[in-house]
Structures are given as C-alpha cells and as structure tokens.
Wavefront OBJ file of the C-alpha trace (Angstrom):
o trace
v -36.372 14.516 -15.727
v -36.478 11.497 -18.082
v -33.125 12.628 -19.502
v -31.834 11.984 -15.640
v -32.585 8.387 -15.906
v -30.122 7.180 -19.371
v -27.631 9.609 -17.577
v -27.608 7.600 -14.166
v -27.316 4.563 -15.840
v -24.667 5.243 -18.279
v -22.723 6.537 -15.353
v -23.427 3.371 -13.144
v -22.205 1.689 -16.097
v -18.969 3.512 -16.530
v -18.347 3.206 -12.213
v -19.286 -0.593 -12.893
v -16.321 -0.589 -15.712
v -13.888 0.941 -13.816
v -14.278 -0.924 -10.378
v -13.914 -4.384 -12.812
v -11.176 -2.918 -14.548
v -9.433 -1.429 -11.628
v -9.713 -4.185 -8.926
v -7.027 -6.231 -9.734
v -4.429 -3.411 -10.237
v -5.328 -2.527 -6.715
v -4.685 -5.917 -4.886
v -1.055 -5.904 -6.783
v -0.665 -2.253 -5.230
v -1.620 -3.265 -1.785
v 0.701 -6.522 -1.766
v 3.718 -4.359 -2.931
v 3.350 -2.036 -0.300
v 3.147 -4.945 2.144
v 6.338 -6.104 1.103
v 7.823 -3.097 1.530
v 6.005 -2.098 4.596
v 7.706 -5.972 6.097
v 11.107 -4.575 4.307
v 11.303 -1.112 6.242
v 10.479 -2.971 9.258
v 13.316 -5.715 8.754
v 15.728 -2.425 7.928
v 14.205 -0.743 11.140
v 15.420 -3.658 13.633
v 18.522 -4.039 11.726
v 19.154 -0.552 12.179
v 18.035 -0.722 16.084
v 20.543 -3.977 16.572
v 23.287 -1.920 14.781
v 23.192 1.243 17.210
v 22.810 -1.014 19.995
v 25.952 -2.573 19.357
v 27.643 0.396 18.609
v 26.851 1.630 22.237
v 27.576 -1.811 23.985
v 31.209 -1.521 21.984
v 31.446 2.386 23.130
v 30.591 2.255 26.895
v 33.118 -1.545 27.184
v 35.954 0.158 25.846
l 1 2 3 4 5 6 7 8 9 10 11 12 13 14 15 16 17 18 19 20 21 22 23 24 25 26 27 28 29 30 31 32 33 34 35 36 37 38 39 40 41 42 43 44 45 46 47 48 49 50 51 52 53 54 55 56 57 58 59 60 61
C-alpha cells in the first residue's frame, strides 16, 4: 500500500505535464477546424446558389 501513494503522485504529475504541455496545441486545433468548419459552410451556399441558378436558367429557357 505505501508503494500506491509515490505511484499516484508521479502519475498526477505526468497528467499535470501533459495537460500544460498539451493545452495550447489544442486551442490552435480547435480554431483551425473553425475556419474550416466557416469555409465548408461558405462552399456549401456557394454550391446551393450555383444549382439554383442552374435550374432558374433550365426551366426559362
């Protein structure tokens, strides 16, 4: 049992390491994929407007 206690904390310490570490790297991940999450959406009405006009050309002539 008193081997448990070093064990925890060296693994709390390691956890505590990597969520420092790691943190930043995340909030870069999660702003690119904004970006491109706003980018598919911008292609995605683009692409909507596009067919639409396609049809509106089709069904005039």
């Amino acid at each position: 049992m008193i081997f448990l206690i070093p064990l925890l904390i060296i693994v709390g310490v390691i956890f505590g390491i990597d969520y420092l570490y790691f943190s930043d790297e995340n909030s870069k991940i999660e702003t690119q994929k904004e970006i491109k999450q706003e980018m598919n959406s911008s292609l995605k009405d683009e692409r909507s407007k596009y067919i639409e006009e396609l049809f509106d050309s089709k069904t005039k002539q």
